[in-house]
Backbone as JSON Lines, residues from 0, in Angstrom:
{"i":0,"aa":"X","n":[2.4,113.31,127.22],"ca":[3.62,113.55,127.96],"c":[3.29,114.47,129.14]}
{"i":1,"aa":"X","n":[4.09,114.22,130.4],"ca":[3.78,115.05,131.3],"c":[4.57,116.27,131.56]}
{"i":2,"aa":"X","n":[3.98,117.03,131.99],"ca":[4.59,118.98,132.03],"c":[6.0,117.98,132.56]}
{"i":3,"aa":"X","n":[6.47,117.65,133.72],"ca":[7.98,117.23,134.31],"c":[9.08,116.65,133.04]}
{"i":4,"aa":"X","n":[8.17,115.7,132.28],"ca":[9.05,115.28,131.07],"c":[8.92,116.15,130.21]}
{"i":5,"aa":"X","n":[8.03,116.99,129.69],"ca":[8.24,118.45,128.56],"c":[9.41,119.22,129.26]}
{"i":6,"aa":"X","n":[9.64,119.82,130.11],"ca":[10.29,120.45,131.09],"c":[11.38,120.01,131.42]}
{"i":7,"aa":"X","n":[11.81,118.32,131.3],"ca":[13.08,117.36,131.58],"c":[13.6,117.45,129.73]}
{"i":8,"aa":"X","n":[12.93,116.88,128.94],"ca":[12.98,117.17,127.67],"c":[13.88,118.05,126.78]}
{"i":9,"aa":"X","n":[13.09,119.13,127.06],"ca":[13.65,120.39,127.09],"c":[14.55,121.13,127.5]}
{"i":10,"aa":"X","n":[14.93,120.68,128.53],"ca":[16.0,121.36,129.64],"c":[17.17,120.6,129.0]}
{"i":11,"aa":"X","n":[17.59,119.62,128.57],"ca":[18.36,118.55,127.78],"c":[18.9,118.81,126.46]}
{"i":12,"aa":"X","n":[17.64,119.08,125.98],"ca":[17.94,119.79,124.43],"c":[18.47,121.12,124.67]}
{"i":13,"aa":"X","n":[18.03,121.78,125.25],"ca":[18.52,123.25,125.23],"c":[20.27,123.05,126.37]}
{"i":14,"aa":"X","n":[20.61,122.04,127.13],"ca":[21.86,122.26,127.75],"c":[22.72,121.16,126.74]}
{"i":15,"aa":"X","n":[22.22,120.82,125.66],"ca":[22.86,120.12,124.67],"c":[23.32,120.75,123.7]}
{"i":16,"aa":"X","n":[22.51,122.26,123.25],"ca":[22.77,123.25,122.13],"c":[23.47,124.24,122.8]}
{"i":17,"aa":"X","n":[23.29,124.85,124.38],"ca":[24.34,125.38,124.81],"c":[25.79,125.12,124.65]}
{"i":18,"aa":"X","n":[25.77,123.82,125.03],"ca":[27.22,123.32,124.85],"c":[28.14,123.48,123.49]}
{"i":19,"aa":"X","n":[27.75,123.51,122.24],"ca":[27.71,123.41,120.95],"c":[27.87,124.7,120.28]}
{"i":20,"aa":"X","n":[28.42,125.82,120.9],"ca":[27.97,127.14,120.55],"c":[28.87,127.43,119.04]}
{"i":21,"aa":"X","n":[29.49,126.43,118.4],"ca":[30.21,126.58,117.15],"c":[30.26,125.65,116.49]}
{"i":22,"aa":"X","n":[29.15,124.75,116.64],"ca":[28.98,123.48,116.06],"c":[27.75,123.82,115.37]}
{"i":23,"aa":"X","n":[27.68,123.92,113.88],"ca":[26.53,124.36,113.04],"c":[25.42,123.15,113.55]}
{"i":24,"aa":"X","n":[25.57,122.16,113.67],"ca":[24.69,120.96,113.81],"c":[23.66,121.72,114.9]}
{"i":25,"aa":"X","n":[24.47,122.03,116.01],"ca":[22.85,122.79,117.33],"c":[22.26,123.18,116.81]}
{"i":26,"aa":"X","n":[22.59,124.12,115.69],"ca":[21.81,124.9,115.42],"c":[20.65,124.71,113.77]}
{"i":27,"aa":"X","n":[21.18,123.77,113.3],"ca":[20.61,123.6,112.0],"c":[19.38,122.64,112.34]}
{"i":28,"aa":"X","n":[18.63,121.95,112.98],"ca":[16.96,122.29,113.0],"c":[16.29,123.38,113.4]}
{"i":29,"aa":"X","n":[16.8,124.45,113.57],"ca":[16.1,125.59,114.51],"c":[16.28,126.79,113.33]}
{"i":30,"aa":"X","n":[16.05,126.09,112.31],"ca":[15.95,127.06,110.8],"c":[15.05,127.28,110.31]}
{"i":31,"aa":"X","n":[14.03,126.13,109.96],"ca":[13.26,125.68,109.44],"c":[12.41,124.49,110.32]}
{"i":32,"aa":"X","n":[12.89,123.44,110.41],"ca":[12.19,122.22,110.82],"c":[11.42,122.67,112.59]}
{"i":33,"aa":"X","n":[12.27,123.3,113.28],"ca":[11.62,123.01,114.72],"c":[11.88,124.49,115.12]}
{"i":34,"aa":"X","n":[11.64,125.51,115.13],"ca":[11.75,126.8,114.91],"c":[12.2,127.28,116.25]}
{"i":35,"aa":"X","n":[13.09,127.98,116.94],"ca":[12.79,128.55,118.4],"c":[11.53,129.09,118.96]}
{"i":36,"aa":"X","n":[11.23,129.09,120.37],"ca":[9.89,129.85,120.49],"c":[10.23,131.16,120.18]}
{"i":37,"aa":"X","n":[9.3,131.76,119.52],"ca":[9.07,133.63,119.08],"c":[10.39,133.55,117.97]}
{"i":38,"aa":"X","n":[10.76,132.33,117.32],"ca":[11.79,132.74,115.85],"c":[11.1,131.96,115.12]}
{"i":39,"aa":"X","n":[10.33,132.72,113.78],"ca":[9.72,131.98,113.0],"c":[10.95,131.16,112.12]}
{"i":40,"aa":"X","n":[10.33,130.49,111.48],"ca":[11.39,129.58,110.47],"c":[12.11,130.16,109.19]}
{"i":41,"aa":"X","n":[13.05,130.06,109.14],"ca":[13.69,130.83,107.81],"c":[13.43,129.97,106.56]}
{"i":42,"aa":"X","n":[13.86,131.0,105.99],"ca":[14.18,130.71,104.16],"c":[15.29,130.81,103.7]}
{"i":43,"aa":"X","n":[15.59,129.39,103.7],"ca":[16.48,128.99,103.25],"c":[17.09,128.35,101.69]}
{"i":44,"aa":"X","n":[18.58,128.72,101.42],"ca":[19.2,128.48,100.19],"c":[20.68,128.0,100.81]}
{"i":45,"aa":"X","n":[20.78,126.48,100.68],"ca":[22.19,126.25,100.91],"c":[22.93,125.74,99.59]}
{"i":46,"aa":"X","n":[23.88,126.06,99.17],"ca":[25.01,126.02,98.01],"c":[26.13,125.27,98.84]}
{"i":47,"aa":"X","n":[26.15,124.02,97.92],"ca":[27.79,123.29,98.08],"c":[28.55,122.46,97.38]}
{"i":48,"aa":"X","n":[29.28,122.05,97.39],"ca":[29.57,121.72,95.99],"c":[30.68,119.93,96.56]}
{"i":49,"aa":"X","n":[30.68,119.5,95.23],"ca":[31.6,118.23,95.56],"c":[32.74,118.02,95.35]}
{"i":50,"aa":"X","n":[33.44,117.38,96.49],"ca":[34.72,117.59,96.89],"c":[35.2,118.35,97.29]}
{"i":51,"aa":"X","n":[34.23,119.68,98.12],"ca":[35.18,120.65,99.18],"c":[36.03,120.08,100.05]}
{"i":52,"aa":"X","n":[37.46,120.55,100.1],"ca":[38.01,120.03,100.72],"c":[38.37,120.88,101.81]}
{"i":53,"aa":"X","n":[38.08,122.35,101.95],"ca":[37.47,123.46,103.42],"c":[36.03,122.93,103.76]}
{"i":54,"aa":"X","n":[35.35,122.55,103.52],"ca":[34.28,121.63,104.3],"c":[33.89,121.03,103.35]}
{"i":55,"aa":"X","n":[34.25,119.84,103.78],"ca":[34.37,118.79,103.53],"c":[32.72,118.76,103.45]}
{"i":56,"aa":"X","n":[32.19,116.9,102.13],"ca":[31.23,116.96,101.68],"c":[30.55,116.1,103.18]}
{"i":57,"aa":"X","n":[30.5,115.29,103.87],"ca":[29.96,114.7,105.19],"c":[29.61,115.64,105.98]}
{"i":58,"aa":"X","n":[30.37,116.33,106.27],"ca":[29.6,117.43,107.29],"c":[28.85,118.44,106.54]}
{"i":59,"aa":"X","n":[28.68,118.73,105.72],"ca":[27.36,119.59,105.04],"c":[26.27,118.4,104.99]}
{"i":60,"aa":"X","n":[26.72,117.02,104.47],"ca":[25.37,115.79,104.63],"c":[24.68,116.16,106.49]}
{"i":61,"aa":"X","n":[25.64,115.81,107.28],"ca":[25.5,115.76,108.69],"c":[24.37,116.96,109.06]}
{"i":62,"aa":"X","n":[24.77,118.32,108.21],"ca":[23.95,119.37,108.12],"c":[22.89,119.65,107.44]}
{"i":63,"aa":"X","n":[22.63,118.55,107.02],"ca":[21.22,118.62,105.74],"c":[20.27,117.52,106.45]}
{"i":64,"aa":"X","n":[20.82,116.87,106.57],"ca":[20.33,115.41,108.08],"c":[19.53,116.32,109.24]}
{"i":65,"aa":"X","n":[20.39,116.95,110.06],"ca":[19.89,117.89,110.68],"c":[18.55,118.73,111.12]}
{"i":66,"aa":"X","n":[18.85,119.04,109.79],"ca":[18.08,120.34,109.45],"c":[16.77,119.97,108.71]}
{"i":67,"aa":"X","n":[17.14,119.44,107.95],"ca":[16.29,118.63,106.53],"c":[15.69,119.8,105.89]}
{"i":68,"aa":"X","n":[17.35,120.05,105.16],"ca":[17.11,121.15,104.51],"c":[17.35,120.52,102.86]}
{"i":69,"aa":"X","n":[17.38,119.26,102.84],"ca":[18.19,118.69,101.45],"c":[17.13,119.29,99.94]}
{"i":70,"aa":"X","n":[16.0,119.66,100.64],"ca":[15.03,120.33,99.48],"c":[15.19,121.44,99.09]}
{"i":71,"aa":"X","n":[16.47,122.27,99.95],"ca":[16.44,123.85,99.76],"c":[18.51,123.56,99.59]}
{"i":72,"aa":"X","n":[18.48,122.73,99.11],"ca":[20.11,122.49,98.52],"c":[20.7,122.44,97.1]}
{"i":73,"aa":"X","n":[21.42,123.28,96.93],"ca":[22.06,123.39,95.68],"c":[23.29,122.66,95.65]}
{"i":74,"aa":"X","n":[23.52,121.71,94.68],"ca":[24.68,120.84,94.64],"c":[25.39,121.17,93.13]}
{"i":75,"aa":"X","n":[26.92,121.73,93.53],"ca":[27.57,121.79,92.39],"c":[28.58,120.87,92.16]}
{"i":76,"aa":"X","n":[28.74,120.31,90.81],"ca":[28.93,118.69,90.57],"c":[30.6,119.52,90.15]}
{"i":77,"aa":"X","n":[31.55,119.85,90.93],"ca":[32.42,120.17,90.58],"c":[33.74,118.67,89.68]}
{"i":78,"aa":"X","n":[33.16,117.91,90.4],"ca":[33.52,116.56,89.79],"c":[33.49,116.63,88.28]}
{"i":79,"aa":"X","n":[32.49,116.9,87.57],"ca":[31.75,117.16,86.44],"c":[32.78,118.17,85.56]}
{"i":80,"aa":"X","n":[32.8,119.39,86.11],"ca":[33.25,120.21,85.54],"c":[34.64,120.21,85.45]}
{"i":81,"aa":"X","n":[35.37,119.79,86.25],"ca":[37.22,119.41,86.0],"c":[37.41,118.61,85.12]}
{"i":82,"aa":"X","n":[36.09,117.69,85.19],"ca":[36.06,115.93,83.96],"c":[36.15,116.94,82.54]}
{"i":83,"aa":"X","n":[35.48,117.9,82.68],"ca":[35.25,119.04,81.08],"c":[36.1,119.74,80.76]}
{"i":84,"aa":"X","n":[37.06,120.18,82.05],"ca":[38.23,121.64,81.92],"c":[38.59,121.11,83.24]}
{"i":85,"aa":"X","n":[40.68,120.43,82.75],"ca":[41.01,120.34,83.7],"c":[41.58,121.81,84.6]}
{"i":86,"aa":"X","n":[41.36,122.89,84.32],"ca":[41.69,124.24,84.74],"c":[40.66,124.97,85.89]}
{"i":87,"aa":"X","n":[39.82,123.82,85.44],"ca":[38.58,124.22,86.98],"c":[39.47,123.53,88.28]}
{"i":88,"aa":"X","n":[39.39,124.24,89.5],"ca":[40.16,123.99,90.58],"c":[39.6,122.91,91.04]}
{"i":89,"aa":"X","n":[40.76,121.79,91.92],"ca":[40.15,120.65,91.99],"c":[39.13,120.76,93.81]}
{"i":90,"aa":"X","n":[39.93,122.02,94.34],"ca":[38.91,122.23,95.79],"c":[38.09,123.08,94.76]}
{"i":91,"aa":"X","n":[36.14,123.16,95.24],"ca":[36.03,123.8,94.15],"c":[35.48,124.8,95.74]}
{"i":92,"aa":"X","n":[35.61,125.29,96.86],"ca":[35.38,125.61,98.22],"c":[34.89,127.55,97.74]}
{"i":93,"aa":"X","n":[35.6,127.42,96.51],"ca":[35.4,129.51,96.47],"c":[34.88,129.34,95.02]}
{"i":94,"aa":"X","n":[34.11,128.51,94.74],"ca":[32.54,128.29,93.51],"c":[32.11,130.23,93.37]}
{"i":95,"aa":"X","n":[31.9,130.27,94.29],"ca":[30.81,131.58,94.24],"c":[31.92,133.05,94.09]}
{"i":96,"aa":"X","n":[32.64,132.72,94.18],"ca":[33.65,134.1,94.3],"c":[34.29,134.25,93.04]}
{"i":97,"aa":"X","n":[34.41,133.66,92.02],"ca":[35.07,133.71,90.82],"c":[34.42,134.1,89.46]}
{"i":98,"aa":"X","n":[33.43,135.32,89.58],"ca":[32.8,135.47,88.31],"c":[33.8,136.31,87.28]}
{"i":99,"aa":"X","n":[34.84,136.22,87.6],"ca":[35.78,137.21,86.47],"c":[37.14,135.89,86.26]}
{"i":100,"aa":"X","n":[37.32,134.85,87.05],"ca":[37.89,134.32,86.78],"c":[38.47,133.89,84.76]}
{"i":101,"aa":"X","n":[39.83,133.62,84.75],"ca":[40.06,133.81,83.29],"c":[39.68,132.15,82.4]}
{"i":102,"aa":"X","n":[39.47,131.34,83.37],"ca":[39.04,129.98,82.96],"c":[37.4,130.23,82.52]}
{"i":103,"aa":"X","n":[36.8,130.49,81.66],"ca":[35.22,130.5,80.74],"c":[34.36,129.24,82.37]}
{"i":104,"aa":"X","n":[34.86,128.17,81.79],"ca":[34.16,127.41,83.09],"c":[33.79,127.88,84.33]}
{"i":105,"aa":"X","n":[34.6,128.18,84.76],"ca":[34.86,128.89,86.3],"c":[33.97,130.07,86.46]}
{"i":106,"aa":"X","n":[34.3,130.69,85.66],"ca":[33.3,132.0,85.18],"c":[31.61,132.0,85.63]}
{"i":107,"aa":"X","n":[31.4,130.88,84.6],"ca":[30.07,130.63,84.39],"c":[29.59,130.02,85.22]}
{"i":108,"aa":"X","n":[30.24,128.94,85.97],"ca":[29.96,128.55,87.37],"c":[29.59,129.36,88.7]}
{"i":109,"aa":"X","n":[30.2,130.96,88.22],"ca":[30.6,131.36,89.75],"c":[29.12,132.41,89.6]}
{"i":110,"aa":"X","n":[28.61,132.94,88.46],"ca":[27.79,133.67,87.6],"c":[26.45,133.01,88.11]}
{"i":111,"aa":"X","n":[26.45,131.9,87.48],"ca":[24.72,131.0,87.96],"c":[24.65,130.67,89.06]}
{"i":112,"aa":"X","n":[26.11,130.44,90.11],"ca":[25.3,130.46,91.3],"c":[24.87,131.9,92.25]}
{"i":113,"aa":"X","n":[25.79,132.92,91.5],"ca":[25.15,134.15,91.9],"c":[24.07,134.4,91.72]}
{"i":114,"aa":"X","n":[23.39,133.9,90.6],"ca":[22.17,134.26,89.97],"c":[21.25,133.96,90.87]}
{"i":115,"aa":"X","n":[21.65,132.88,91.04],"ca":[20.29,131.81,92.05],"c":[20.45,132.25,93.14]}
{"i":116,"aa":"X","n":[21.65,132.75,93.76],"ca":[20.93,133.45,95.17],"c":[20.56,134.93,95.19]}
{"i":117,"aa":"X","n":[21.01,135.49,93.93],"ca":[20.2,136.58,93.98],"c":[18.38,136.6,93.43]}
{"i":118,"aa":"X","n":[18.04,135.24,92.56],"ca":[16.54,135.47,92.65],"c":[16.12,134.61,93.57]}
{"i":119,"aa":"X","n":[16.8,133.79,94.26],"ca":[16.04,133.55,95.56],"c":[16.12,135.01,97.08]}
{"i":120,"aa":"X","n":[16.67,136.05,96.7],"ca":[16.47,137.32,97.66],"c":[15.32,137.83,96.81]}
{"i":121,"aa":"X","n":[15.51,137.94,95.63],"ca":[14.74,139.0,94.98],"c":[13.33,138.35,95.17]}
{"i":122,"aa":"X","n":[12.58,137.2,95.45],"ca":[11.63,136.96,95.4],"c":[11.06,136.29,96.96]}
{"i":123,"aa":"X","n":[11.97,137.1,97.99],"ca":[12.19,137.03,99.54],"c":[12.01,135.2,99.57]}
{"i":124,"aa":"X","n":[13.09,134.37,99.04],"ca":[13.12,132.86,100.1],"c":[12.26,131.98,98.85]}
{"i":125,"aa":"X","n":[11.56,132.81,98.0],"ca":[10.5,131.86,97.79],"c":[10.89,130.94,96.38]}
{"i":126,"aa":"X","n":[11.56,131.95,95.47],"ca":[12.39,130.9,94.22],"c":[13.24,130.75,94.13]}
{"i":127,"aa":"X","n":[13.82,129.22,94.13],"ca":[15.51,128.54,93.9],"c":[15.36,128.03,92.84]}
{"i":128,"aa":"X","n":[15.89,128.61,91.65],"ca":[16.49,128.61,90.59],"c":[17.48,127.38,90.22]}
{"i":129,"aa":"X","n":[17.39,126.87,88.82],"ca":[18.84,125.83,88.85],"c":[19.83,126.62,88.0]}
{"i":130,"aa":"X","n":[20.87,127.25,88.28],"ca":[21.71,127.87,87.92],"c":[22.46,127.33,86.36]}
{"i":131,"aa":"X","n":[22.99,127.7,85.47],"ca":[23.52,127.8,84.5],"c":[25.19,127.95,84.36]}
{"i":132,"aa":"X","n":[25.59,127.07,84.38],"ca":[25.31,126.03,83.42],"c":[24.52,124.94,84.05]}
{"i":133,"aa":"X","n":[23.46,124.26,83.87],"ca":[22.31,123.55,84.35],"c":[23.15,122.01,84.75]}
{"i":134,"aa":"X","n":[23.58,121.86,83.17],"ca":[24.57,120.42,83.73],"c":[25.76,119.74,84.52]}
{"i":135,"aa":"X","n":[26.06,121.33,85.53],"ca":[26.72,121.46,86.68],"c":[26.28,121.34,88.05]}
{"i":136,"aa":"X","n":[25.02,121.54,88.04],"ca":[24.28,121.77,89.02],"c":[22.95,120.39,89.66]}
{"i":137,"aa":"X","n":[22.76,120.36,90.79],"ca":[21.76,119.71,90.93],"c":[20.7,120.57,91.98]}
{"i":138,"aa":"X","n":[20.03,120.63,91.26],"ca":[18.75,121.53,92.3],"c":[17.04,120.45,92.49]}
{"i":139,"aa":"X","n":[17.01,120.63,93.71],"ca":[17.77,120.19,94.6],"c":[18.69,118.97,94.74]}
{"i":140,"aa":"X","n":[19.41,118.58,95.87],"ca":[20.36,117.61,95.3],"c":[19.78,116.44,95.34]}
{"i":141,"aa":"X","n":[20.5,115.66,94.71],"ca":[19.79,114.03,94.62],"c":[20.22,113.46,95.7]}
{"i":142,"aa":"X","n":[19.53,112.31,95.75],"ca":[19.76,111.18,97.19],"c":[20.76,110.16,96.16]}
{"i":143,"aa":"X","n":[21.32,109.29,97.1],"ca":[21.77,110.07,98.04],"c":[22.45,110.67,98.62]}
{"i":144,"aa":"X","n":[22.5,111.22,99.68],"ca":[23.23,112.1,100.1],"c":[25.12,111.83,99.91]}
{"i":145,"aa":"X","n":[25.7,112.73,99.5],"ca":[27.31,112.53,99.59],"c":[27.91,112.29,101.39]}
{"i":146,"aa":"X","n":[28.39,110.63,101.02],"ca":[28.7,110.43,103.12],"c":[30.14,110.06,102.54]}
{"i":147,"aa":"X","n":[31.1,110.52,101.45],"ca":[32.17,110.25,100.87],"c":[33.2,112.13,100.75]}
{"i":148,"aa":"X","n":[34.24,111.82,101.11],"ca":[35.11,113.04,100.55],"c":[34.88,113.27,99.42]}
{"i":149,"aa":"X","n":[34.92,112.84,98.17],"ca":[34.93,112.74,96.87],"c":[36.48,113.7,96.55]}
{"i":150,"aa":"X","n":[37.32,114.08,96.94],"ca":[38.21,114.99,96.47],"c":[38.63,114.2,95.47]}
{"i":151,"aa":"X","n":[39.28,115.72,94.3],"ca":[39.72,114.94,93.33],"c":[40.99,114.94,93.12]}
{"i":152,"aa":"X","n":[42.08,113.47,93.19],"ca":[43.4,113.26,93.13],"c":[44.13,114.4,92.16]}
């Protein structure tokens, strides 16, 4: 390639991610996969779950596409867990915020995914854990990818 097309290239991509300044997509290869110059690549842990209906399950796909981060993705099968206890919420969007919740399910859900992002800090990026209850969870997620709402009626 010639310096004019590196330089045309470039100038494109970067007035393409300008534009985008709240659109996670600009920014989700520049994590890991294609790094900024002088920003090394992060370590990454993304948590999401099925049938968010505050973000929605396509645009976290759109963001794993992206990024190609689908190896460093935690998928919670909230589908799963309402099928077990209809008292688990059917948006499951606040997974991680409910470790005192009075539903046992909910609880334990909100518990293992704390867990897993606290030993993926504690061991700086390097271990992702499959959280507990195990048969809630998919670490990493399977293909393929969710390109469906899945909400549950």
């Amino acid at each position: 390639m010639t310096k004019t097309a590196t330089v045309s290239s470039r100038t494109a991509r970067e007035t393409e991610w300008a534009f985008q300044p709240g659109n996670s997509l600009a920014y989700a290869p520049h994590l890991r996969r294609e790094p900024l110059p002088d920003v090394p690549a992060r370590s990454v842990l993304l948590q999401f779950a099925k049938g968010d209906q505050t973000s929605p399950n396509p645009a976290m796909t759109a963001f794993l596409r992206a990024s190609g981060l689908a190896n460093r993705t935690m998928f919670y099968r909230n589908d799963l867990a309402f099928a077990e206890d209809s008292r688990v919420p059917k948006n499951p969007h606040g997974f991680l915020n409910n470790p005192t919740s009075p539903v046992p399910l909910v609880a334990a859900v909100s518990r293992g995914a704390q867990q897993q992002t606290g030993t993926f800090f504690a061991s700086n990026g390097r271990n992702i854990v499959t959280p507990e209850p195990a048969r809630l969870f998919e670490v990493p997620i399977a293909r393929p990818l969710p390109e469906i709402l899945s909400f549950i009626p």
